[in-house]
N, C-alpha and C positions, 0 to 999 in steps of 0.2 A: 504494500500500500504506500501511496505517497506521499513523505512525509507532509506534515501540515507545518506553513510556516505563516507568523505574521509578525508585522512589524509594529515593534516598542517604541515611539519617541517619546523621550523626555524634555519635550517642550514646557514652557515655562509660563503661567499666566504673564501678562505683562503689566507691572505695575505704576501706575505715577506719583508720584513726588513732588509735583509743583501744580499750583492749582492754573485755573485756564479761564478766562472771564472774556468778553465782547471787547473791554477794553485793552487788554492784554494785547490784544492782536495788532496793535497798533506801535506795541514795544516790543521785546524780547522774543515773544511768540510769533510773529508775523514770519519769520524765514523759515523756520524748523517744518518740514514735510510730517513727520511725525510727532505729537504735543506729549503724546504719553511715549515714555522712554520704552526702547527696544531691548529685550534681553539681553543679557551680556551673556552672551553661548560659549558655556564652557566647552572643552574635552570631547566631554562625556555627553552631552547634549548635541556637539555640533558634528561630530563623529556620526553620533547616531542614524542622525539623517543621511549622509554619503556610503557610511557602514551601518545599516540598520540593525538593529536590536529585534532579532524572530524569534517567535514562538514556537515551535519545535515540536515532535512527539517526544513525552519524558521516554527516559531508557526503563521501560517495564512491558510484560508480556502484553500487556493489553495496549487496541492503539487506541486514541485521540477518541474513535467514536465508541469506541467500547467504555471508555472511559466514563462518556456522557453519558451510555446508556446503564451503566453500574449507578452511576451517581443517580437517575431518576429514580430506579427501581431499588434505592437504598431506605434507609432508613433517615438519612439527612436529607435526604430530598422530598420523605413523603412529611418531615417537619417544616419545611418550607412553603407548605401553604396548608392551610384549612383545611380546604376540602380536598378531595382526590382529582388527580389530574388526566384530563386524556386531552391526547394529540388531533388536532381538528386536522382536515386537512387542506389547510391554508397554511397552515406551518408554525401556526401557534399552538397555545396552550391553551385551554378552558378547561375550569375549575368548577368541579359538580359538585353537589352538594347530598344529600340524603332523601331529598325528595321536600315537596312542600312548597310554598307561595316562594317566590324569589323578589327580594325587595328591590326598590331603585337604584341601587349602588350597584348591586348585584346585577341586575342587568344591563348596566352601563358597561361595567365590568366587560362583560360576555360580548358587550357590540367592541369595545375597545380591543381586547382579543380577538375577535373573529377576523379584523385587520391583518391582514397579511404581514408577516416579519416585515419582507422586503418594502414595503411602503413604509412603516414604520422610520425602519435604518434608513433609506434614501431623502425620507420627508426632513429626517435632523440633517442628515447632509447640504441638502437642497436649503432649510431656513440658514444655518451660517454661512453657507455662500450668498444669499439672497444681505443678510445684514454687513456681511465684508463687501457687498456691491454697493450698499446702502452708504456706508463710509466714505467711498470715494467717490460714488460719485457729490458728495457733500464737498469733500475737499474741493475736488474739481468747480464746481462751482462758488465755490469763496475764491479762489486762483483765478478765476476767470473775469465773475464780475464786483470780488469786492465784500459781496455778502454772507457773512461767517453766519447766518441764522441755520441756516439744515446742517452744520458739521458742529455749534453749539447744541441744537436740538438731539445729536444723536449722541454728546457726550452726556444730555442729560439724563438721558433715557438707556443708553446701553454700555455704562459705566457704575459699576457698584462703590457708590461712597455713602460716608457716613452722613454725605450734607444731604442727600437725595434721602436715607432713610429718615431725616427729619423734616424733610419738607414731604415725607407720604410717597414718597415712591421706593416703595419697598418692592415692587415688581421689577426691578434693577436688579435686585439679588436673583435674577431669573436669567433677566435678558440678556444682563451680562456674559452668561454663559456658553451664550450662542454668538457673541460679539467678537471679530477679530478686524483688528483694522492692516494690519502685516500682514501681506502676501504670505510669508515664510512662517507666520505664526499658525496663520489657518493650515498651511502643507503639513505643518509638521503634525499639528491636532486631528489635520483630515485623515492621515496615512493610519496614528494611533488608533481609532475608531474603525476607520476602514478596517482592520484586521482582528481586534478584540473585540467590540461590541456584537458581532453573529453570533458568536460564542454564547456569550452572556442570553442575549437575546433569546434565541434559539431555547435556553431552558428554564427560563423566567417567566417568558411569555412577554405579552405587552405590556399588557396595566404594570406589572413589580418591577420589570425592567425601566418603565418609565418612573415609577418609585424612587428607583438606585440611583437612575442618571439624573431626573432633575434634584430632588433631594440630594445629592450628593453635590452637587453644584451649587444650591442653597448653604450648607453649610460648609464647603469652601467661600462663599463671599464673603457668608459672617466671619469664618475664621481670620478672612483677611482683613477685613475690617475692625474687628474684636484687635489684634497684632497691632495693627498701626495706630490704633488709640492707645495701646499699651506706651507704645517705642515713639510712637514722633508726638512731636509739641500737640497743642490741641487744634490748633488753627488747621499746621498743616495734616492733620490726621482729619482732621474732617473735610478737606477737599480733595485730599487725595486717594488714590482708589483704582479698582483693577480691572481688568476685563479678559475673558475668554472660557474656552472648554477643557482646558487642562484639569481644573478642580474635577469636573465631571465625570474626565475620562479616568484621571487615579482611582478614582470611586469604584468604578469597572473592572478594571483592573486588580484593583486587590480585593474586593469581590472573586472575582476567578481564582486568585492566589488563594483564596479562603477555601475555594472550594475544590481545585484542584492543584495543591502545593506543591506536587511534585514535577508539575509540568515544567519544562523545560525553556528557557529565553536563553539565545547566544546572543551574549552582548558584543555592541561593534561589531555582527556576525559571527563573531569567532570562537567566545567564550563562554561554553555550555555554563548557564545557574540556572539551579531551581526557581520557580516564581515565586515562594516564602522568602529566598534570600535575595532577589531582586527588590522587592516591595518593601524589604527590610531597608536592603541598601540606600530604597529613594527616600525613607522614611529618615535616615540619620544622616543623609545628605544635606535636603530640604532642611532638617533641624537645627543642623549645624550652621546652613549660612544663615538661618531666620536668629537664629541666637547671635551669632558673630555681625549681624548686619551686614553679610555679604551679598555679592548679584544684587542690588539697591533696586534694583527695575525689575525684579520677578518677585513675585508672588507666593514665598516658597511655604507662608502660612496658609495662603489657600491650600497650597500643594497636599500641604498635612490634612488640611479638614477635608478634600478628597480621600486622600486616602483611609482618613479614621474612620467616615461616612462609609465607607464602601464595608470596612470589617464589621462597623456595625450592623451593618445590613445583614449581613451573613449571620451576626449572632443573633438579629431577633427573627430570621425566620428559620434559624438554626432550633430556638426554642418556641417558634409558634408564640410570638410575642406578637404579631398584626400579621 
């Protein structure tokens, strides 16, 4: 069988540090292409992309799909949801119950699943590219005629700060997560998802997968938010702020690691690690430079509240906890 591979990028939210106002644009901010700063791509990140980071079959008798089909018909998979599960065939999951009237959650539920995976996956693909087009073309037209209102409008709206959470847009901590304005930021988050999220997908179904991944993207904003009021002044912790799918996709990711640890990631292509010492690895990476205030321009406390969001996930439907 062939082996399955997919690719890891350790792209990085992108964070800002200087706030951005109407008037700005008239000093300091007026040349800069980009207002919110660009990663600083290490090693190990910028490698990645050129030498990808695959996902592999672990080295055990069973492959890749025997694996998922162990994990369903396990005992941590029938804790993972409520009710019993059977495979529609659309290619998702619905969740039956024991018979009896089905409430409106419940059938919301069962329309949301009935959705085809592949529309699901392509439809998140399809809105962040549809919001990284949204970006530029805003720029584009403040370069053209002058007027910063549409690339003001999308920092208000598709930027997770703490000023937005006090002015009620708390749907930021959403939007943001489909938001990339860097070509190179969206490649690197597109590739990640492209390769992990079927996985996921595939045994969650729709409704829990979209659980993981927008929830997991909710509490990567707050964590990054929560961080930068800790560590920077007040002023500039409350206009500054972060954007994109990186929080989301750690989520994902160590979700899978939760669930299948021994699976295999060469990193740089080269260097077989388990997905428990990968996710380990991003975890005391990210910590270290959110501790050390290192890479100023990533986001590497969201990084963590992806990734803790994602193990949690695993543990409460580990225990039939929702």
């Amino acid at each position: 069988m062939a082996t399955k591979r997919a690719l890891l990028s350790l792209s990085p939210l992108v964070a800002s540090t200087k706030p951005f106002s109407a008037s700005s644009l008239h000093g300091a901010w007026l040349r800069p292409r980009f207002c919110i700063l660009t990663p600083r791509h290490t090693a190990l990140s910028l490698r990645s992309f050129h030498q990808p980071v695959r996902l592999v079959q672990a080295n055990s008798p069973a492959s890749t799909k025997q694996s998922i089909r162990q994990f369903v018909s396990s005992k941590v998979s029938a804790a993972t949801h409520r009710d019993g599960i059977s495979r529609r065939s659309s290619g998702g999951y619905s969740y039956g119950g024991g018979g009896g009237s089905r409430g409106p959650w419940q059938r919301f539920r069962d329309r949301i699943d009935a959705i085809p995976n592949n529309v699901l996956f392509w439809g998140i693909m399809g809105l962040n590219g549809l919001v990284f087009a949204s970006w530029n073309l805003a720029w584009i037209k403040y370069q053209s005629t002058g007027d910063p209102s549409s690339y003001l409008w999308m920092r208000n709206h598709f930027i997770a700060t703490a000023d937005s959470l006090s002015l009620g847009r708390c749907y930021t901590l959403l939007t943001s997560c489909f938001s990339h304005e860097d070509a190179m930021h969206l490649a690197f988050n597109g590739f990640t998802f492209y390769f992990m999220a079927p996985h996921v997908l595939g045994i969650l179904g729709n409704v829990s997968f979209l659980g993981l991944y927008l929830g997991g993207g909710i509490v990567s904003s707050l964590a990054g938010i929560a961080w930068r009021n800790y560590t920077q002044r007040s002023g500039q912790a409350q206009r500054s702020g972060a954007h994109g799918a990186s929080g989301a996709i750690y989520s994902v990711i160590s979700f899978f690691a939760c669930m299948s640890p021994n699976a295999t990631f060469l990193l740089f292509g080269i260097v077989p690690m388990p997905a428990w010492a990968m996710v380990t690895g991003i975890f005391l990476y990210d910590g270290y430079s959110a501790v050390n205030h290192q890479r100023s321009g990533t986001d590497t406390a969201g990084h963590i509240g992806g990734l803790l969001a994602g193990i949690g996930y695993f543990i409460a439907k580990r225990f039939r906890i929702f």
